[in-house]
Each structure stands twice: as structure tokens, then as C-alpha cells.
N, C-alpha and C positions, 0 to 999 in steps of 0.2 A: 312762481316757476313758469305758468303760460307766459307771463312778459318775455320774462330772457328765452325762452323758446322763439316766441317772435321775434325779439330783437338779431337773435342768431341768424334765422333765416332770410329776415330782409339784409343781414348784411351778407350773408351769401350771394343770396340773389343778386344786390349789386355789385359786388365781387363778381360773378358770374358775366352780368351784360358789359362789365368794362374789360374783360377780358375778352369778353368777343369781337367789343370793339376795337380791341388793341390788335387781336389776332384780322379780324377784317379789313381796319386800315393798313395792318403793313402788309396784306396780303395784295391789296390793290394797289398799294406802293409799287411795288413791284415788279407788279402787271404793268403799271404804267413806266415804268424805265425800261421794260424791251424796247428797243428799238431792231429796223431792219436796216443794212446798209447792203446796197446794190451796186454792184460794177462788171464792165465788161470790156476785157482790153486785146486788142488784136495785133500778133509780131509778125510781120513780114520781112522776108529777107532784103526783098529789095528796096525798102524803108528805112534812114537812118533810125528812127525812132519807133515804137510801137505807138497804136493810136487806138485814143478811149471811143466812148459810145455814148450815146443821149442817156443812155441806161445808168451810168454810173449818177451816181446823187451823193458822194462822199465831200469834204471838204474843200470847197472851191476859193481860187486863189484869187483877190478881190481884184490885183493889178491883173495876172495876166488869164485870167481867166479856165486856169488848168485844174485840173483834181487828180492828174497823175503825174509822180515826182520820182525823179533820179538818184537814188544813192548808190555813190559808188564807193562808199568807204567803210563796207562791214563785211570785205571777201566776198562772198555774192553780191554781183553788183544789180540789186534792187532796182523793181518799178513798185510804186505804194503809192494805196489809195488812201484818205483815211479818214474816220467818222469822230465827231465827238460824242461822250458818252454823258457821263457827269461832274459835278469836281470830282476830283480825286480825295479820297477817304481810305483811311489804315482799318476803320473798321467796317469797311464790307469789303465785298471782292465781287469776284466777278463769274459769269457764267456767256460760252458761245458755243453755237453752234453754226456749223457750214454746211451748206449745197453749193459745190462747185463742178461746174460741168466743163474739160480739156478738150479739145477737138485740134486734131490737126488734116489741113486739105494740102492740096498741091495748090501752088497760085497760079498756075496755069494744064489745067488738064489736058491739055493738046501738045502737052512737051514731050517731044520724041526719046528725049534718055530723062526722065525724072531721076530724081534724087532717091536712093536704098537705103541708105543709112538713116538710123530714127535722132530725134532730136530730144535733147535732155531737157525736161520741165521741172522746175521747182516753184512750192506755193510754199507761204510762210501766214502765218497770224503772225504781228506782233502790235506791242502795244508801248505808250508810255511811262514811266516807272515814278517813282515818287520822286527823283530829284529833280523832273521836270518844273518849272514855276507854271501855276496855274494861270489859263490864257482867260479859261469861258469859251462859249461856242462859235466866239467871234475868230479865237485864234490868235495866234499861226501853232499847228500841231509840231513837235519838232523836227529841223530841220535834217537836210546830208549833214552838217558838221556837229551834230550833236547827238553823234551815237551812243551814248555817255548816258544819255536818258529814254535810249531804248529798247525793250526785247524783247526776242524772237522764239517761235517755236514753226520748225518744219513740220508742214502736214502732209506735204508730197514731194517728191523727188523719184523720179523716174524718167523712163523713154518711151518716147509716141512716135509711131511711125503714120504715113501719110495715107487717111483712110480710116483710120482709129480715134475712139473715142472713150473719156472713161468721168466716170463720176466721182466727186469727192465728200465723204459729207459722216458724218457723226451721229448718232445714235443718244450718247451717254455726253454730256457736255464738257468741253472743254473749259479747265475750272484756272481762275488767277485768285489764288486762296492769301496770299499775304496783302494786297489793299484795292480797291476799284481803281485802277486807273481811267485818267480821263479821257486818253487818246485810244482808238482801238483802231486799226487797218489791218488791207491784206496786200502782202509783198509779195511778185510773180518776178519769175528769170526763165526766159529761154536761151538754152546755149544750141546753139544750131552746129551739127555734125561736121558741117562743112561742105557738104553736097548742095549748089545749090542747080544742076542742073545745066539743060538749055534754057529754057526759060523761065529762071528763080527756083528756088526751092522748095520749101513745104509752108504753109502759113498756117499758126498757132492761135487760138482763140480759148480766153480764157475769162469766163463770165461765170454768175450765180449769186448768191447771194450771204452776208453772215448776222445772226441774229445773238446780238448781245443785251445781258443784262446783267443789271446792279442788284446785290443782294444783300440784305443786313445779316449780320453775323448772327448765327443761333443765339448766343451765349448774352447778344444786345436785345434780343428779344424777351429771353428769360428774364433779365432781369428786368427789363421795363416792369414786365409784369408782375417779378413777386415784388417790386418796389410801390407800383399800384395797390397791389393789393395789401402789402404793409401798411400804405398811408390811410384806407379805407376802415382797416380793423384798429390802428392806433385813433382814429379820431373816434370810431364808434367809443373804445374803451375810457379813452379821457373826454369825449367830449361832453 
């Protein structure tokens, strides 16, 4: 009877320390697939185009050297930056979180009739979807004509007038619960009122940062483990 007392406990016991370390490694798993992506992009009216910042660190394009891209074929016509994450996997998903700070100025504060009317802002997350083909970090994320493999969720949409400032950002994470994708960015549009003054209109600055991670599904955890801990107590019994 003392034997099989001990033999139950040292198989506890190891039952015990490989579930810690199951529970340990995939906790620093985890940890280790946050990632932070930074950008900062500025719309001026008197600029055909809006222009990024040293800040941004997303995606860079190897011929022309850009990290912020035009789409104009998904009804808001998108500016997107965007980060790679991991392959893409059905069994985890995903978790972000944002701090994005709006700001809008006058581009020239000495304009005797500035501009009244405020200017519409939209910021978007989205990301790539499973039908995308997997690139690796090398890329290319997808492109304008392949909206087919991407989507979107609004996190703001509003109007800022000149002199205002507001922050954007999340508490509780923003969750992608059907698979990790491997693509994640942030999509911005300024639609300018139409006022742009005697000298220009209002200038838009739109920077901060979004922190995504890879997560394994509860349900791939549980069972690692009671499948561990099956193989443990089956070999104790037959072996």
C-alpha cells in the first residue's frame, strides 16, 4: 500500500510540474507575440497627398520605399499602414489594443478668414482574412485591388474643428475571435468641409500607436494539457 501511495504522488507531482510548464510556456508565448506598431500621418489641404512620419515603423515598401498606401476601392477611400503579425492560424485569434491621438491646427494661423466648418475624421483597424495567401514578414500585405481579403472595423468617425484635440484608445481589447490573421493595420480618411480659407485650411494629424497579439485558443490549451497529462498516467499504469 505505501508503494502505490508513492507511486500516485510522484505521478502527481509530475503531472503537476508539466502542467506548469505547459501553462508557463504558452504564457510566455504570448507575451512574446505582442507586438507594438507606431505611425503618424499628417493631411494638409494644400497637399495632393497626406505624409507619414519617421515614427511610423509599419510595413515598408522595398521598391519605393513607402509604408503608407491608397485604397480607394472599399467606399472610403483609405490611407493604410500596416504591420505583419504571424502566419495566419484558424486556431488562435487575436487581441488589439489602440492609443490614437487626432489633432487638428489651422496651417496657417495668421489667415485672416480661417476656415468654420470642422472636418470629418475616420480611423478604421482592419486586417487580413484567411483568403489572403500567406506572404511571411517579408510580404507584400494586401494590396488596393484585393479587398476580397480584407476587413474592417470603425473605431472613429467623427468631426474636429480647428483647435481640437481628442484621443482614441480602448480599455477592454478589441478581439478577432475566428482566426489570427497575419496582416493587422490602421486605415485613416480625412474628408475636409470644404472651407479651406485665405490661406489653406485646417491640417489633420493623426498618430499613436496599436498593440496586437496572438493568442491560442482556451480550448488548444485544455487539451494539450489533459492529453499530457493522459500520456503521463497511461505510461505510469502500463509501463
Amino acid at each position: 500500500m505505501k508503494t502505490n501511495v508513492v507511486s500516485i504522488v510522484r505521478v502527481l507531482t509530475v503531472t503537476g510540474v508539466v502542467a506548469g510548464l505547459l501553462f508557463a510556456g504558452l504564457a510566455s508565448t504570448v507575451l512574446a507575440q505582442s507586438q507594438i506598431g507606431n505611425f503618424h500621418i499628417t493631411f494638409n489641404p494644400l497637399l495632393p497627398d497626406p505624409t507619414g512620419n519617421p515614427e511610423d515603423d509599419g510595413w515598408e515598401n522595398p521598391q519605393t520605399g513607402e509604408r503608407w498606401f491608397f485604397y480607394p476601392n472599399a467606399g472610403t477611400p483609405w490611407w493604410n499602414q500596416w504591420w505583419y503579425d504571424d502566419p495566419p492560424d484558424p486556431n488562435r485569434y487575436k487581441e488589439i489594443f489602440y492609443n490614437i491621438t487626432i489633432e487638428s491646427w489651422q496651417v496657417d494661423p495668421g489667415d485672416p478668414n480661417p476656415p468654420t466648418e470642422p472636418d470629418q475624421v475616420i480611423v478604421a483597424l482592419n486586417w487580413s482574412n484567411m483568403q489572403y495567401p500567406e506572404t511571411g514578414p517579408i510580404g507584400p500585405p494586401p494590396n488596393a485591388d484585393e479587398e476580397f481579403a480584407i476587413e474592417r472595423s470603425v473605431i472613429f468617425d467623427s468631426q474636429l474643428s480647428a483647435g481640437e484635440a481628442i484621443t482614441v484608445l480602448n480599455e477592454d481589447p478589441f478581439e478577432i475571435l475566428e482566426y489570427n490573421p497575419e496582416w493587422v493595420s490602421i486605415d485613416v480618411w480625412v474628408e475636409y468641409s470644404g472651407q479651406v480659407g485665405t490661406l489653406g485650411g485646417n491640417r489633420i494629424e493623426i498618430f499613436g500607436n496599436i498593440i496586437h497579439t496572438c493568442i491560442p485558443e482556451p480550448g488548444s490549451v485544455l487539451l494539450l494539457l489533459v492529453g499530457s497529462t493522459g500520456v503521463i498516467l497511461s505510461r505510469r499504469r502500463w509501463g
